[in-house]
N, C-alpha and C positions, 0 to 999 in steps of 0.2 A: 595406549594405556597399559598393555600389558608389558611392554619394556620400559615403561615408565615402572610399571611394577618391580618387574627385577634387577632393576636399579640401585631400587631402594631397599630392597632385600639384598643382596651385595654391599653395598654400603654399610647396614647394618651388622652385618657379617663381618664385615672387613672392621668394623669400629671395637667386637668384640675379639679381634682376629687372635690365635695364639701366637706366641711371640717365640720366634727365631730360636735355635739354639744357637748361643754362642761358644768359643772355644776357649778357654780361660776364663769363664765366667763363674764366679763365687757367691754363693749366697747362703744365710740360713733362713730355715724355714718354723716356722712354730707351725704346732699343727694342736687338731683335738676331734675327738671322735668318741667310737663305740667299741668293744668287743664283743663276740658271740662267741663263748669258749666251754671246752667240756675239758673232759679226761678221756685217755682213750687206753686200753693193750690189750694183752691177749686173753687175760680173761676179766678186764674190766667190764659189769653188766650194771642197770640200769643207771648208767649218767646220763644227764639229761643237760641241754646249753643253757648256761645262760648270760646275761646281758651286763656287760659293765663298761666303767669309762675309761678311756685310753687319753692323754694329753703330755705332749714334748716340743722335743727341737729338735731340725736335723738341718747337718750343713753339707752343704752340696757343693761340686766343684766338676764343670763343664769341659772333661777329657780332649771330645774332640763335639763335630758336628751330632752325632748317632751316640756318643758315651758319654757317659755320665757314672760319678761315683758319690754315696753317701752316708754318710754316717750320724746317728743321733741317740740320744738318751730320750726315751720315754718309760710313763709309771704307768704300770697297765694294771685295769682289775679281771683276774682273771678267774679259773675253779669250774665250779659245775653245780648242777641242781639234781638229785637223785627220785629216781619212783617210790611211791608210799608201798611200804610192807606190810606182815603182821605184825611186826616186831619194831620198824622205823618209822614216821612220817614227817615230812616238810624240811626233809634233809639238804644245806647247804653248804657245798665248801667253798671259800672265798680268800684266791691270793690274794695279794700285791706285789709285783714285779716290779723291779726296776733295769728295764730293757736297753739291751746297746745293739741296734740293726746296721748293720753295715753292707750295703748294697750295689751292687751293678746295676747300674739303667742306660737300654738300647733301648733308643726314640724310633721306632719303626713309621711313624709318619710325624711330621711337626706336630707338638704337643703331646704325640699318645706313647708310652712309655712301657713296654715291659720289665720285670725288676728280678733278681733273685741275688742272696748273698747268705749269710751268716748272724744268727745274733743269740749273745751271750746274754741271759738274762740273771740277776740276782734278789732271791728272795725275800722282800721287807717285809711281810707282816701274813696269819693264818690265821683264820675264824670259821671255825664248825657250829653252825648250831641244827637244832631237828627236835624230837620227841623222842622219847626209848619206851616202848609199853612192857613197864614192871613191876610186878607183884599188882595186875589187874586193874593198872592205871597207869594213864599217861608222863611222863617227867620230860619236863626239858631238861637241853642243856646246852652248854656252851664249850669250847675248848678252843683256847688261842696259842697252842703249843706248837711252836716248832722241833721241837725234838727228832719227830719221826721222820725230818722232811729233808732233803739235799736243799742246802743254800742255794747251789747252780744249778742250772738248766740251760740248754743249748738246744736252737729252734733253726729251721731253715725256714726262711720268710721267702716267698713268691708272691708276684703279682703285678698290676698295673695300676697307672696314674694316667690320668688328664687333666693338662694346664691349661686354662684359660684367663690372661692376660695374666696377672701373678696367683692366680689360684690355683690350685692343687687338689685335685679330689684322689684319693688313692685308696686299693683294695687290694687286702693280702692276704694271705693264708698262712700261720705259719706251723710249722711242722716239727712237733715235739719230736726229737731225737732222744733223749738222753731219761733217764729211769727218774722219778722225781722225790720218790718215797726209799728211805732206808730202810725199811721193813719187812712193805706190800710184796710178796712174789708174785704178783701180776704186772706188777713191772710197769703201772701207769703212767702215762705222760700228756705234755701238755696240746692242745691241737685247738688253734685259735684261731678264725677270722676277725680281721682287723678294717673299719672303717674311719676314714679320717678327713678330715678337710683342712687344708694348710694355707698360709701364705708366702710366697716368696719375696724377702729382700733383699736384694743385691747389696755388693761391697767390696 
């Protein structure tokens, strides 16, 4: 009974088994997920993460057995969430990026993938809003001004994937480089975890 058991557990395994890399192998992928992103420098103080959506495509093309290269456009919501003050509360600031990651992928075992590369992101759209307490009361506001902000920003993305038969689950980090603010002297930048689930189709 009991090798009847893992049998059938084998089997089962084998039914979901990850699939082979191949070498010349092209696909794209659409993907969709989550980000958890803040701000970060040198004297950036109370950001705080928070939660937005990430969805794209990226296409991939299968170097050799262990390499892989890829490239994709994704819109990511990005920004941060700030601590209440005497002066601020329920302070929000909210990108939208339009991302191009371009990446190296070594399969260190069938299916599991380490990743690291490059990606150029460009600015679409800014929204602040919070409270300001003045003149002994509370005022909102709102502010969808790019002015103050660099269009570009350049991120180094790391991380890993695992594929299972065409699914792709992948986790990244990616690593603001570049000053984001034409203003700020703290010199903030961007600093994102990236969750995603993709599909792979060949072609």
């Amino acid at each position: 009974m009991k090798k009847f058991m893992l049998m059938v557990v084998a089997a089962m395994m084998a039914t979901v088994s990850v699939k082979a890399q191949t070498a010349g192998e092209m696909y794209i992928k659409p993907m969709v997920g989550a980000t958890a992103s803040t701000i970060v420098g040198k004297d950036v103080k109370d950001a705080k993460m928070r939660i937005g959506f990430v969805g794209g495509a990226e296409f991939g093309y299968q170097i050799s057995n262990p390499f892989a290269l890829t490239a994709g456009v994704v819109v990511a919501m990005q920004g941060a969430n700030y601590k209440d003050n005497q002066f601020f509360k329920d302070q929000k600031v909210k990108f939208t990026y339009l991302n191009v990651p371009i990446l190296a992928n070594f399969y260190v075992t069938r299916g599991l993938a380490i990743k690291a590369g490059i990606q150029p992101g460009f600015l679409l759209s800014v929204k602040e809003t919070g409270s300001e307490y003045y003149e002994n009361a509370w005022d909102s506001y709102e502010d969808t001004s790019m002015d103050a902000m660099k269009k570009f920003d350049l991120s180094i993305p790391v991380g890993l994937s695992y594929e299972f038969s065409d699914f792709v689950i992948d986790a990244r980090y990616n690593i603001g480089v570049t000053n984001i603010s034409k203003l700020d002297l703290a010199k903030p930048r961007n600093s994102v975890i990236m969750l995603t689930v993709g599909y792979k189709i060949p072609f």
